[in-house]
PDB file with SEQRES, HELIX, SHEET and CRYST1 records, atoms N, CA, C and O in Angstrom:
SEQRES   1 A   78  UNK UNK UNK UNK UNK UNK UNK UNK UNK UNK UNK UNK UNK          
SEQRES   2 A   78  UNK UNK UNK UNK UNK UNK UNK UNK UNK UNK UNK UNK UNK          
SEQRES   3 A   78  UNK UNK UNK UNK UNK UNK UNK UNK UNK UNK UNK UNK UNK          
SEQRES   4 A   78  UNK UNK UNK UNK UNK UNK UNK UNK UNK UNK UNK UNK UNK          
SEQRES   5 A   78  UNK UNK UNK UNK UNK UNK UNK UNK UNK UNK UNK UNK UNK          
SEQRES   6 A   78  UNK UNK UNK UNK UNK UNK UNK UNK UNK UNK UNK UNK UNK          
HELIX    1 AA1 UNK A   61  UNK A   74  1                                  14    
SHEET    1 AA1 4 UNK A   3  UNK A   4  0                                        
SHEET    2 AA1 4 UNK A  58  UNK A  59  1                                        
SHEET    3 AA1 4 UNK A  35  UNK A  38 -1                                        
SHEET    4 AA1 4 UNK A  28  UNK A  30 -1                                        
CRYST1    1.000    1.000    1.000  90.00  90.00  90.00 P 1           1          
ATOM      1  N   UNK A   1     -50.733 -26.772 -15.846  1.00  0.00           N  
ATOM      2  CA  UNK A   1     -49.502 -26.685 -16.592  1.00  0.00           C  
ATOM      3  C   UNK A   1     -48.547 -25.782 -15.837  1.00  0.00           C  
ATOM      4  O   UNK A   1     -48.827 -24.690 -15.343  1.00  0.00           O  
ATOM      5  N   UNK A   2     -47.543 -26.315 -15.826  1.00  0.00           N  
ATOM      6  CA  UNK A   2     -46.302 -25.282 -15.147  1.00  0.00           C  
ATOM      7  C   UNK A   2     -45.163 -24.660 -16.107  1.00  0.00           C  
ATOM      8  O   UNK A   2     -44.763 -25.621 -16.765  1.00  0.00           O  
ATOM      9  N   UNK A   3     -44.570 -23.695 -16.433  1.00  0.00           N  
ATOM     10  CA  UNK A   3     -43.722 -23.365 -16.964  1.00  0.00           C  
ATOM     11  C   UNK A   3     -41.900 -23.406 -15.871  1.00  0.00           C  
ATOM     12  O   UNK A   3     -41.662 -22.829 -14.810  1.00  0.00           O  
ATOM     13  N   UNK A   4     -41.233 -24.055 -16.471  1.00  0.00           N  
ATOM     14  CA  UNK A   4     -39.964 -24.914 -15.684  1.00  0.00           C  
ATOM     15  C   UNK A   4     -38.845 -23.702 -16.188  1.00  0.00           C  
ATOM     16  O   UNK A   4     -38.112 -24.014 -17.127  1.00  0.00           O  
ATOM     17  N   UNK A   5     -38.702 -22.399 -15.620  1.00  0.00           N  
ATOM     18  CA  UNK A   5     -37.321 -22.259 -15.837  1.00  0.00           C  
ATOM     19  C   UNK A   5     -36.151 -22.778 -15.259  1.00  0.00           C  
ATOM     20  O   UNK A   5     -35.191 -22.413 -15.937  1.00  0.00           O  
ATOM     21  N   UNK A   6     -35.803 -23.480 -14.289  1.00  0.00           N  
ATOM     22  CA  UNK A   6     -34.707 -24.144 -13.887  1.00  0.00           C  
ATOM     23  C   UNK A   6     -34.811 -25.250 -13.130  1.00  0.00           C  
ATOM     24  O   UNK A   6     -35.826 -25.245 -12.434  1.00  0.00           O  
ATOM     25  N   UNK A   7     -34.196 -26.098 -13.027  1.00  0.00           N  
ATOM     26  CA  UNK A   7     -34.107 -27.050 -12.242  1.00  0.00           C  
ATOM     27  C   UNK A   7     -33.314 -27.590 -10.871  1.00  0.00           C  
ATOM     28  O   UNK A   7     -32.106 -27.360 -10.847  1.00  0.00           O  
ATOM     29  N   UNK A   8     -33.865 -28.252  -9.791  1.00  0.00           N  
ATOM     30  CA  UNK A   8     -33.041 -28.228  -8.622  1.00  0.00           C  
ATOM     31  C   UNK A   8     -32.677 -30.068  -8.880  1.00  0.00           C  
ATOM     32  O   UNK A   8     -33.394 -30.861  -9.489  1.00  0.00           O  
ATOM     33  N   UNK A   9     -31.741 -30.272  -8.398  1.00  0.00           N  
ATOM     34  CA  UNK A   9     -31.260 -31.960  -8.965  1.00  0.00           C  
ATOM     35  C   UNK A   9     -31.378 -32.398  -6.694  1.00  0.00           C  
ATOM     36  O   UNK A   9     -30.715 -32.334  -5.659  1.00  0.00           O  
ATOM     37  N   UNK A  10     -32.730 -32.801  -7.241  1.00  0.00           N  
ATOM     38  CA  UNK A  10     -33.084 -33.543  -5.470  1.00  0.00           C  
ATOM     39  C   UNK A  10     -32.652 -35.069  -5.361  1.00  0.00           C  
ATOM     40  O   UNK A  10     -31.837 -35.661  -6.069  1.00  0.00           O  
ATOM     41  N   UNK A  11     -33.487 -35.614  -4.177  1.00  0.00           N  
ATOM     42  CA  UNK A  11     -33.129 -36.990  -3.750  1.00  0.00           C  
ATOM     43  C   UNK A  11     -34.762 -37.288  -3.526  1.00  0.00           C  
ATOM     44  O   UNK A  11     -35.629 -36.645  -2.935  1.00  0.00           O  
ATOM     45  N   UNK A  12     -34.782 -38.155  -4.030  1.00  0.00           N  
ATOM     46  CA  UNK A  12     -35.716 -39.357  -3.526  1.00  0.00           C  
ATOM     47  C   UNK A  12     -35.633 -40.528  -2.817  1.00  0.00           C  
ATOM     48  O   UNK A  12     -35.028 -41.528  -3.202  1.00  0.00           O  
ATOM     49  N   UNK A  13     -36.542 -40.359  -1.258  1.00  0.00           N  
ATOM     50  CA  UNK A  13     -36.447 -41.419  -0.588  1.00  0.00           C  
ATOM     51  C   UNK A  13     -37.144 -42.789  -1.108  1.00  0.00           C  
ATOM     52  O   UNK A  13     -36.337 -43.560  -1.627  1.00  0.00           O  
ATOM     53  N   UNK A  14     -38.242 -43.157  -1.076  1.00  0.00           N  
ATOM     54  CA  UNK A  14     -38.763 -43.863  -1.900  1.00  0.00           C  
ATOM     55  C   UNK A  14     -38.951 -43.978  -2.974  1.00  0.00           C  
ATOM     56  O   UNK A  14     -39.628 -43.185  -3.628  1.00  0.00           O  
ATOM     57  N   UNK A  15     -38.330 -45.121  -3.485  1.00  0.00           N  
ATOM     58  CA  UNK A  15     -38.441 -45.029  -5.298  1.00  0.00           C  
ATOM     59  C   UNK A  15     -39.244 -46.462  -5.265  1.00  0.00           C  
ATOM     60  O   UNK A  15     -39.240 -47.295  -4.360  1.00  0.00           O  
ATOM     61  N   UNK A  16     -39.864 -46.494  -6.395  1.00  0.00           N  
ATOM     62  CA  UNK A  16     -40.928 -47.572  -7.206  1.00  0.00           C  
ATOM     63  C   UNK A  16     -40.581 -47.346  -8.688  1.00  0.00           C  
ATOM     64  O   UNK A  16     -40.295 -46.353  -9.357  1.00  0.00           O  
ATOM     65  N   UNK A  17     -40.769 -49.154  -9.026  1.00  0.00           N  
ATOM     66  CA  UNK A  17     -40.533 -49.594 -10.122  1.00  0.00           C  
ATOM     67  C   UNK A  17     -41.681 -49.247 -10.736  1.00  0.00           C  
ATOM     68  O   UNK A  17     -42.653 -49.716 -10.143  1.00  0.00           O  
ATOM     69  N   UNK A  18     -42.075 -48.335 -12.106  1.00  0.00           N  
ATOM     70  CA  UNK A  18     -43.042 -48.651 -12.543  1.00  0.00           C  
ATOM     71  C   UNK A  18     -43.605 -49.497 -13.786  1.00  0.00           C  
ATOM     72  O   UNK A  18     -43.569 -49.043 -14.930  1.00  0.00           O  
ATOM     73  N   UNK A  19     -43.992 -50.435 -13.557  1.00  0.00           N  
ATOM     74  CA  UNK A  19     -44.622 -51.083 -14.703  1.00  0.00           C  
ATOM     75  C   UNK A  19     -44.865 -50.837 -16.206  1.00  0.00           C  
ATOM     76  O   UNK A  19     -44.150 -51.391 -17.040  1.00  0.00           O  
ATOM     77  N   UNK A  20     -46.052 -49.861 -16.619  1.00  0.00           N  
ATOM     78  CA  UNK A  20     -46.535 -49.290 -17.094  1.00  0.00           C  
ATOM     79  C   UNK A  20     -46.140 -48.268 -17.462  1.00  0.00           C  
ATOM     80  O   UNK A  20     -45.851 -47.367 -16.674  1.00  0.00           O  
ATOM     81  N   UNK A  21     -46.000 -48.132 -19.152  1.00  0.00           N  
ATOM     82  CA  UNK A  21     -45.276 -46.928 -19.305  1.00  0.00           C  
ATOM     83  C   UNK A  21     -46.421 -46.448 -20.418  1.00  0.00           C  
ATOM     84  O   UNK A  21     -47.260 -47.128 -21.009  1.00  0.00           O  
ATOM     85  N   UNK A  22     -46.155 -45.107 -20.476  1.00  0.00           N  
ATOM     86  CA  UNK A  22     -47.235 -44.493 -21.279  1.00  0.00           C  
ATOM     87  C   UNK A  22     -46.976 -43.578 -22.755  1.00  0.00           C  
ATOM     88  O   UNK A  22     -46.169 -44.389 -23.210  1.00  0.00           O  
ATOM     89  N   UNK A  23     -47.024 -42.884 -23.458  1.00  0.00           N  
ATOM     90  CA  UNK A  23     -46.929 -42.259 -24.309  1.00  0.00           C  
ATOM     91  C   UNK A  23     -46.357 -40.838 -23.856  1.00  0.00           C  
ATOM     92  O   UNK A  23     -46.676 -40.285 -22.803  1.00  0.00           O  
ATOM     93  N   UNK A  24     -45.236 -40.194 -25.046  1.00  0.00           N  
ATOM     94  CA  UNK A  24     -45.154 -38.843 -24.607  1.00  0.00           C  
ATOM     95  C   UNK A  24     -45.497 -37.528 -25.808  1.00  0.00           C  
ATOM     96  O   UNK A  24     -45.693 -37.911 -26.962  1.00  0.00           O  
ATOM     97  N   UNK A  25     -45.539 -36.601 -25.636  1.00  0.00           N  
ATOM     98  CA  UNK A  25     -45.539 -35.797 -26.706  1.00  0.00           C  
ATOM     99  C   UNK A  25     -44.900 -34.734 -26.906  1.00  0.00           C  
ATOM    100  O   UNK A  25     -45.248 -33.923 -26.048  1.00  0.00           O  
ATOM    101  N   UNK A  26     -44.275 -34.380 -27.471  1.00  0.00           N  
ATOM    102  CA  UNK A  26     -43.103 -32.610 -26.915  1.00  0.00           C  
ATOM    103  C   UNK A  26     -43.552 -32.100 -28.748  1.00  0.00           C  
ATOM    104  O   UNK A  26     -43.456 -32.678 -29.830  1.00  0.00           O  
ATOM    105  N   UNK A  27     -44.224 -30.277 -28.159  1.00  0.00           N  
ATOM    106  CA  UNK A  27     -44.374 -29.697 -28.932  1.00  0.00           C  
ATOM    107  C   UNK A  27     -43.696 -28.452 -29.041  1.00  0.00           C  
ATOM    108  O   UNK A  27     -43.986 -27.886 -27.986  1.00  0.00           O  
ATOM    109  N   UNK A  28     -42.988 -27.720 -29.675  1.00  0.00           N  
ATOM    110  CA  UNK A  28     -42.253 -27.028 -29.633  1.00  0.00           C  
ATOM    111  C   UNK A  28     -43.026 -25.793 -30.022  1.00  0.00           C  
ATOM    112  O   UNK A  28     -43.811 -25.665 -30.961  1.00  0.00           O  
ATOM    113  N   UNK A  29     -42.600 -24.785 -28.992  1.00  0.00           N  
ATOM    114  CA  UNK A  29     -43.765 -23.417 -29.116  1.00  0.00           C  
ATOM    115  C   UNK A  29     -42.633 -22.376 -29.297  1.00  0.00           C  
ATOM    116  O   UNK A  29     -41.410 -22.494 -29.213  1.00  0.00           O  
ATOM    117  N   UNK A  30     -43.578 -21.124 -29.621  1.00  0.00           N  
ATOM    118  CA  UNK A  30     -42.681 -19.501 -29.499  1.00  0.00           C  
ATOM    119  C   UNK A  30     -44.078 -18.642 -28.960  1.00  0.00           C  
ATOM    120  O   UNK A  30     -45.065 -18.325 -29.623  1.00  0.00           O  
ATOM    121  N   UNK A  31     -43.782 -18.387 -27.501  1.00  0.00           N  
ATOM    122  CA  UNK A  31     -44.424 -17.431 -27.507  1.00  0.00           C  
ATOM    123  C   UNK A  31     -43.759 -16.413 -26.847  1.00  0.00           C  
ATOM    124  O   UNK A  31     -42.830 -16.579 -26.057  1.00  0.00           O  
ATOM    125  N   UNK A  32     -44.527 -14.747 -27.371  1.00  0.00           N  
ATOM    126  CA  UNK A  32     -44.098 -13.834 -27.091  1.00  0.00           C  
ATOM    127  C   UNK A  32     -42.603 -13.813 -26.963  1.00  0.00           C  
ATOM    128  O   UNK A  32     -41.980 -13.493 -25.951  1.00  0.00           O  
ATOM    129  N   UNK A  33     -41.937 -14.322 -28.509  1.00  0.00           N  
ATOM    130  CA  UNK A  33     -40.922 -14.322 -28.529  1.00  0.00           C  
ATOM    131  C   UNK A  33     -39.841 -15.283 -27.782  1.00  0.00           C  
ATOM    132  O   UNK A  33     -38.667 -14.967 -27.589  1.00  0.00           O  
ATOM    133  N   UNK A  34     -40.454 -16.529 -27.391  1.00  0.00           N  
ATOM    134  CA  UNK A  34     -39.736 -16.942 -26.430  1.00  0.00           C  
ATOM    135  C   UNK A  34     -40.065 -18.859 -26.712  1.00  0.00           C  
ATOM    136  O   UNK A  34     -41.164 -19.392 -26.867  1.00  0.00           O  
ATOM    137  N   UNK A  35     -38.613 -19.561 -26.695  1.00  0.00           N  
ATOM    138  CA  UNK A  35     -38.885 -20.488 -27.300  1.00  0.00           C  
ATOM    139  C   UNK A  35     -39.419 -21.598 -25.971  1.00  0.00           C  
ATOM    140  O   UNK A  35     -39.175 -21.253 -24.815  1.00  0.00           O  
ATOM    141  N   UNK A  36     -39.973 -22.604 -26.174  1.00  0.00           N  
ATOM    142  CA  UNK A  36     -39.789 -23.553 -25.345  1.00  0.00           C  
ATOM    143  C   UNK A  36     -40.354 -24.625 -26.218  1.00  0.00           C  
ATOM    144  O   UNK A  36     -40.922 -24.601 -27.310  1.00  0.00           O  
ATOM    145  N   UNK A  37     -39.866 -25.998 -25.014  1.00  0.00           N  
ATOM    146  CA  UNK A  37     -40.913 -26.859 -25.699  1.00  0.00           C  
ATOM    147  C   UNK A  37     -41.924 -27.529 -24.667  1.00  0.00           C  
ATOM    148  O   UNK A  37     -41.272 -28.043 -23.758  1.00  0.00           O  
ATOM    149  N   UNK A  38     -43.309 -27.699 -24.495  1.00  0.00           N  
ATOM    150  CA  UNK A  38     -44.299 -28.300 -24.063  1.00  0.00           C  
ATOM    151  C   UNK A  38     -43.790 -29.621 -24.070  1.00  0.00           C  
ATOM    152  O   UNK A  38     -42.941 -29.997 -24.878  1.00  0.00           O  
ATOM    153  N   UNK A  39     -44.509 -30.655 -22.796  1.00  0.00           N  
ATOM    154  CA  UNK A  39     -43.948 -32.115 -23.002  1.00  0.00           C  
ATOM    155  C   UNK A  39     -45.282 -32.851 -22.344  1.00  0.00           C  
ATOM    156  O   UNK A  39     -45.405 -32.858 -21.119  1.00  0.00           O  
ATOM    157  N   UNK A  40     -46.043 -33.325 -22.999  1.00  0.00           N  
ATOM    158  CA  UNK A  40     -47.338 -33.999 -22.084  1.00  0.00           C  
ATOM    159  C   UNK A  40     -47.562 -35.409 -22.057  1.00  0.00           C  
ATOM    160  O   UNK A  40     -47.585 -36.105 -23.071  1.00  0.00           O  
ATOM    161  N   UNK A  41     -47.706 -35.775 -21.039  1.00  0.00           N  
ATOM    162  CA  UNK A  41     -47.898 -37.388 -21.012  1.00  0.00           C  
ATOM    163  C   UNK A  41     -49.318 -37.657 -21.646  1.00  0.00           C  
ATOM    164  O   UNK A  41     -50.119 -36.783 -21.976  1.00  0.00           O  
ATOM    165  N   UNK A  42     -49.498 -39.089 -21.763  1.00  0.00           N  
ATOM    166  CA  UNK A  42     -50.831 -39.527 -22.427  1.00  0.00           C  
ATOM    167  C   UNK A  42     -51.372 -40.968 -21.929  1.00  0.00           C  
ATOM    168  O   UNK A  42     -51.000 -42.141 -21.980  1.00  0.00           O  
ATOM    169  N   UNK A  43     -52.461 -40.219 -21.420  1.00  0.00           N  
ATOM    170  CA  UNK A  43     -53.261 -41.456 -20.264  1.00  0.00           C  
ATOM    171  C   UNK A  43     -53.248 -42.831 -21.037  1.00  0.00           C  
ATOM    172  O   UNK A  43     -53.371 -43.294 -22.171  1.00  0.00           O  
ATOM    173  N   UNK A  44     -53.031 -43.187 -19.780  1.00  0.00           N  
ATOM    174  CA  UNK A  44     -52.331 -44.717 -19.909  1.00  0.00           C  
ATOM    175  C   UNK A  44     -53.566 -45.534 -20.269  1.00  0.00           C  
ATOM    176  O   UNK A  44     -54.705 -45.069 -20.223  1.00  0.00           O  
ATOM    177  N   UNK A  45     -53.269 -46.777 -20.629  1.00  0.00           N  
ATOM    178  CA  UNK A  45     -54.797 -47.584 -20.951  1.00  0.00           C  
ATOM    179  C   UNK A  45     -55.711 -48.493 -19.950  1.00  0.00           C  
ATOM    180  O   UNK A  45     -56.568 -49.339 -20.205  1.00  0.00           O  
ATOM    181  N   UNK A  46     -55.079 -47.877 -18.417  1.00  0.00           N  
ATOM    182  CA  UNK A  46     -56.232 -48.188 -17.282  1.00  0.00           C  
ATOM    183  C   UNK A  46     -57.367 -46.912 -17.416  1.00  0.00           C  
ATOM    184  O   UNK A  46     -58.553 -46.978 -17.091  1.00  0.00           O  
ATOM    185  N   UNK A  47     -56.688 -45.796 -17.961  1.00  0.00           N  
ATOM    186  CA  UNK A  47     -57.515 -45.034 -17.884  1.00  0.00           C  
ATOM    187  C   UNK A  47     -58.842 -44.728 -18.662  1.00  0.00           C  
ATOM    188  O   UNK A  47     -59.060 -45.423 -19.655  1.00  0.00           O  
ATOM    189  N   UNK A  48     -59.802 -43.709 -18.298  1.00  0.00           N  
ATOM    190  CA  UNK A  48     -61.053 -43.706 -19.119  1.00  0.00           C  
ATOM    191  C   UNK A  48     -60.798 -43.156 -20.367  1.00  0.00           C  
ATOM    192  O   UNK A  48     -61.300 -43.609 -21.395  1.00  0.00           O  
ATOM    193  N   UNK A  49     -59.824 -41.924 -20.327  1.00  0.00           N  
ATOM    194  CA  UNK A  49     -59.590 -41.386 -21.463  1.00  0.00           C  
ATOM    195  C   UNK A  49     -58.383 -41.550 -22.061  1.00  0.00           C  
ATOM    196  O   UNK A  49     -57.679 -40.543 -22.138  1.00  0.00           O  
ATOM    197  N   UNK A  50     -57.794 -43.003 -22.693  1.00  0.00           N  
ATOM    198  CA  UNK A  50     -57.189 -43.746 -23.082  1.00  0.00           C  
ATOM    199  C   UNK A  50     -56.519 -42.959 -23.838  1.00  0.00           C  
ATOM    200  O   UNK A  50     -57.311 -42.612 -24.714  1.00  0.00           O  
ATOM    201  N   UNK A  51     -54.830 -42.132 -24.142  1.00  0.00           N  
ATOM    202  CA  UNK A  51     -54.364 -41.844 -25.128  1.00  0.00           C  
ATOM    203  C   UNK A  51     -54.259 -39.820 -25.010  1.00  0.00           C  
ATOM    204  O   UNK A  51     -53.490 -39.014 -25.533  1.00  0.00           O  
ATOM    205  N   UNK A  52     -55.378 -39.670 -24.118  1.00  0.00           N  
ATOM    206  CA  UNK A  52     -55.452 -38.161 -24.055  1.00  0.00           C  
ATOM    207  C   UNK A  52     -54.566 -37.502 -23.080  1.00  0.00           C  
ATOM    208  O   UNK A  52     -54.299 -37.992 -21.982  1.00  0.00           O  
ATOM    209  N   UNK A  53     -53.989 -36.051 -23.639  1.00  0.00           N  
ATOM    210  CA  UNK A  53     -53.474 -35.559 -22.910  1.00  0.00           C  
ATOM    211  C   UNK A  53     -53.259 -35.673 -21.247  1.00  0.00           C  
ATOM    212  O   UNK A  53     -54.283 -35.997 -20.644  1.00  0.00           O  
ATOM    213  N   UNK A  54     -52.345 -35.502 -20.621  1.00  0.00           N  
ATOM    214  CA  UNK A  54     -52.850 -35.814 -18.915  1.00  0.00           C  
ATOM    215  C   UNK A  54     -51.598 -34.548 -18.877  1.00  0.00           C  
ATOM    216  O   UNK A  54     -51.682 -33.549 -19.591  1.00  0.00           O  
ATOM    217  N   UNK A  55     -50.357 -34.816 -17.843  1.00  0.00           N  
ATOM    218  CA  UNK A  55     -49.712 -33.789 -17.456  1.00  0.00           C  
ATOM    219  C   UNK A  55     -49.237 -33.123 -18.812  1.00  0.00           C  
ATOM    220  O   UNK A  55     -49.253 -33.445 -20.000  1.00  0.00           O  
ATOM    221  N   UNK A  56     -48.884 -32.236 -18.201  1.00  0.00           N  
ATOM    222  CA  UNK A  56     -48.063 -31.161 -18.828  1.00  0.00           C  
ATOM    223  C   UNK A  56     -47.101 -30.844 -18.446  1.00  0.00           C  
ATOM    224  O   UNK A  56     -47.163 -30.948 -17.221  1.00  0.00           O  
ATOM    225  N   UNK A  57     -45.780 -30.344 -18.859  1.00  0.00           N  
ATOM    226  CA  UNK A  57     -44.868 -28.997 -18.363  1.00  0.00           C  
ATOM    227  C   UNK A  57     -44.362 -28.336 -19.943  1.00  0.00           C  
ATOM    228  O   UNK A  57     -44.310 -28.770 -21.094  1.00  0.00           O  
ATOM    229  N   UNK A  58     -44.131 -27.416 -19.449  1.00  0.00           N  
ATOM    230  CA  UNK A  58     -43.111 -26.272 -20.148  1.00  0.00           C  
ATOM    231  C   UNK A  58     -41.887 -25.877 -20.144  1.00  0.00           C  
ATOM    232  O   UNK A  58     -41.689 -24.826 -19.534  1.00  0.00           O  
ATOM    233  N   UNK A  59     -40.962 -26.398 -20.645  1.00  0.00           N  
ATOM    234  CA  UNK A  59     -39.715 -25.787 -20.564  1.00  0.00           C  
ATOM    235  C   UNK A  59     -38.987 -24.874 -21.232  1.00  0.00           C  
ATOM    236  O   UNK A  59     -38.914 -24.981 -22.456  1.00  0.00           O  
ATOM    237  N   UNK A  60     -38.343 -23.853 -20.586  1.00  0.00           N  
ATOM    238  CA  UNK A  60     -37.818 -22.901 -21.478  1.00  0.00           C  
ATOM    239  C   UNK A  60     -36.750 -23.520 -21.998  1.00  0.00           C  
ATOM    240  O   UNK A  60     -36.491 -24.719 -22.105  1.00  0.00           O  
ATOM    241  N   UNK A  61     -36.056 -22.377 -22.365  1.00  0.00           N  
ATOM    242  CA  UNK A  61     -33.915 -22.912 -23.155  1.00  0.00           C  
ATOM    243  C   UNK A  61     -33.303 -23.293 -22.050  1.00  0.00           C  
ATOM    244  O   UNK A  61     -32.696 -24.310 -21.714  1.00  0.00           O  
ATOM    245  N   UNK A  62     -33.584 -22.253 -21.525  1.00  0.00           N  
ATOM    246  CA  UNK A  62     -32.327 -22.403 -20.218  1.00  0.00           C  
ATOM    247  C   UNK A  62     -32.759 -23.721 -19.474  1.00  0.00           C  
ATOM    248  O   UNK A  62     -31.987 -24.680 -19.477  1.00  0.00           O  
ATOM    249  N   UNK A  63     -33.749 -23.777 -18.956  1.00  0.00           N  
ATOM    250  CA  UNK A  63     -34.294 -25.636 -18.534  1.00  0.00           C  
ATOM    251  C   UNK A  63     -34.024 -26.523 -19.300  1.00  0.00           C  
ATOM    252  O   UNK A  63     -33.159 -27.322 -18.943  1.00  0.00           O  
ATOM    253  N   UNK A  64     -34.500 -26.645 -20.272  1.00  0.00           N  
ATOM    254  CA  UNK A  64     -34.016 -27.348 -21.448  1.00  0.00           C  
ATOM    255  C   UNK A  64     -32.079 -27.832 -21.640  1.00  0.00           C  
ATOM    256  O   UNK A  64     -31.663 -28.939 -21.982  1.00  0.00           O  
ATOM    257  N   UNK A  65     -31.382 -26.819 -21.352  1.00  0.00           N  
ATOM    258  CA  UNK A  65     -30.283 -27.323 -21.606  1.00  0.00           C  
ATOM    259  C   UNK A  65     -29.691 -27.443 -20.279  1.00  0.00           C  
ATOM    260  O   UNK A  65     -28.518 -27.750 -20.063  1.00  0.00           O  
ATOM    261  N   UNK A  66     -30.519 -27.198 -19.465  1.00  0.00           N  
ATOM    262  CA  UNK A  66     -30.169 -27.791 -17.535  1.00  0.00           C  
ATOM    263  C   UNK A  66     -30.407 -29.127 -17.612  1.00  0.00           C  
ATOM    264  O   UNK A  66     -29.491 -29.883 -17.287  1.00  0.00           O  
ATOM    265  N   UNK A  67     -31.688 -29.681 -18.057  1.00  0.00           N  
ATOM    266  CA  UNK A  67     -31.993 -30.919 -18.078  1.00  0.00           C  
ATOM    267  C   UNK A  67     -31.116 -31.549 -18.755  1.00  0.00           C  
ATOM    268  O   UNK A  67     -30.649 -32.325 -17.922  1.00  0.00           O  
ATOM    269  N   UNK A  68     -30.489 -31.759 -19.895  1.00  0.00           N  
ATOM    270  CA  UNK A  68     -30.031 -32.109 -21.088  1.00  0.00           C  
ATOM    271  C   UNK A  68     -28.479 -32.879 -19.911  1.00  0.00           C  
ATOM    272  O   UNK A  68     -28.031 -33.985 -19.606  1.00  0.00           O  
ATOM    273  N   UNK A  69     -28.232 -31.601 -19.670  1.00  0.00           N  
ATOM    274  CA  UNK A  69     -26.588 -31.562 -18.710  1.00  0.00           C  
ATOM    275  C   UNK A  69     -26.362 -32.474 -17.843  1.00  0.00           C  
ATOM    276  O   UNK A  69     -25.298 -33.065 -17.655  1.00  0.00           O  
ATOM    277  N   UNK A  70     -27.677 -32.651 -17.122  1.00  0.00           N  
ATOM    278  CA  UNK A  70     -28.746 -33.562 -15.759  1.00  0.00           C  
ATOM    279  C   UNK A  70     -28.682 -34.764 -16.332  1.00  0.00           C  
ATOM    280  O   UNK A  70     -27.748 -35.439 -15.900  1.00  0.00           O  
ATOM    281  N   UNK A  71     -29.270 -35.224 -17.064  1.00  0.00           N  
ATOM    282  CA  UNK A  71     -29.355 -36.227 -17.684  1.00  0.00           C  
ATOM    283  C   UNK A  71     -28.106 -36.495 -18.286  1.00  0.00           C  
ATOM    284  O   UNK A  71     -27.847 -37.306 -17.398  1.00  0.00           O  
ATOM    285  N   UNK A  72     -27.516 -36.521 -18.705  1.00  0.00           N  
ATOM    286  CA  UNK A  72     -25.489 -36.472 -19.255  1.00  0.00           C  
ATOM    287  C   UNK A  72     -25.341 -37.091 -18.398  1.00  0.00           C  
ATOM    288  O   UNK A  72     -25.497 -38.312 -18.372  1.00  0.00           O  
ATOM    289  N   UNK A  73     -24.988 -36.355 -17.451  1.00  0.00           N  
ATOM    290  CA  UNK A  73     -24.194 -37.170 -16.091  1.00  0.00           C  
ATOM    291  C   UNK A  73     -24.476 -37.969 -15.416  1.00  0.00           C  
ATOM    292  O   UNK A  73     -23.706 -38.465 -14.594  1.00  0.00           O  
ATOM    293  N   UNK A  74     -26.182 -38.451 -15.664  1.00  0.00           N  
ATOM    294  CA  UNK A  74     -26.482 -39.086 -14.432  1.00  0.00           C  
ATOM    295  C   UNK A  74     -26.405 -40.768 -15.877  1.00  0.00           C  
ATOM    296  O   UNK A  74     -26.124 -41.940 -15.626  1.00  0.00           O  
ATOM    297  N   UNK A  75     -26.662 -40.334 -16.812  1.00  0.00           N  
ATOM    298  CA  UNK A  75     -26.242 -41.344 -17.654  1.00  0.00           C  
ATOM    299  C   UNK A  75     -24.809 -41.891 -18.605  1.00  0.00           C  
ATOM    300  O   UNK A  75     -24.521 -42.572 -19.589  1.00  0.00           O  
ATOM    301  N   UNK A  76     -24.358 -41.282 -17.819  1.00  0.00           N  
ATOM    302  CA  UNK A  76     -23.033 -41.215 -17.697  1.00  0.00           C  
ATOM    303  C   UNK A  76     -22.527 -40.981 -19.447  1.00  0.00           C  
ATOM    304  O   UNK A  76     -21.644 -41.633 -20.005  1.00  0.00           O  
ATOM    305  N   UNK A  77     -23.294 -39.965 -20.023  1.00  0.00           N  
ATOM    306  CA  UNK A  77     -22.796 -39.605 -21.421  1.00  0.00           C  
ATOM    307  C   UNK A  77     -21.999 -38.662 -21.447  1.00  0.00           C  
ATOM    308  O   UNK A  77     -22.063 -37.997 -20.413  1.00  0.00           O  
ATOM    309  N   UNK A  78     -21.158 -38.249 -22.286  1.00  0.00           N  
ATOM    310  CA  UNK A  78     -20.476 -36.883 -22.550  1.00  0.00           C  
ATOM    311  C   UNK A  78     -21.060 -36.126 -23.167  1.00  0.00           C  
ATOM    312  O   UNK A  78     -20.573 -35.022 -23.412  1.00  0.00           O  
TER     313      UNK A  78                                                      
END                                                                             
């Protein structure tokens, strides 16, 4: 698990279509005073453990409303 305070907006040379899409989950935590929300994917159904947790990240506020901004623009919302 990683905890994400900020984000860098990169380039990808190779991109792939992916097929297969999987489940997500975002749980919203406070620890030690400090908000974020958890976001974990959930193994896909090639897998053995069908449905269970797989990645993780953590995002704080400040990530959280980096991403939010990131996503705006690149989807061209206001």
């Amino acid at each position: 698990m990683a905890v994400i305070r900020q984000f860098e907006v990169g380039s990808q040379d190779r991109q792939q279509w992916q097929e297969e899409s999987v489940e997500g989950e975002v749980i919203p935590l406070r620890l030690h005073g400090e908000l974020f929300l958890q976001l974990y994917s959930l193994g896909s159904s090639s897998r053995v453990s069908k449905g269970q947790r797989s990645q993780n990240l953590r995002l704080s506020k400040d990530a959280f409303e980096q991403l939010v901004e990131i996503g705006r623009k690149h989807f061209g919302e206001k």
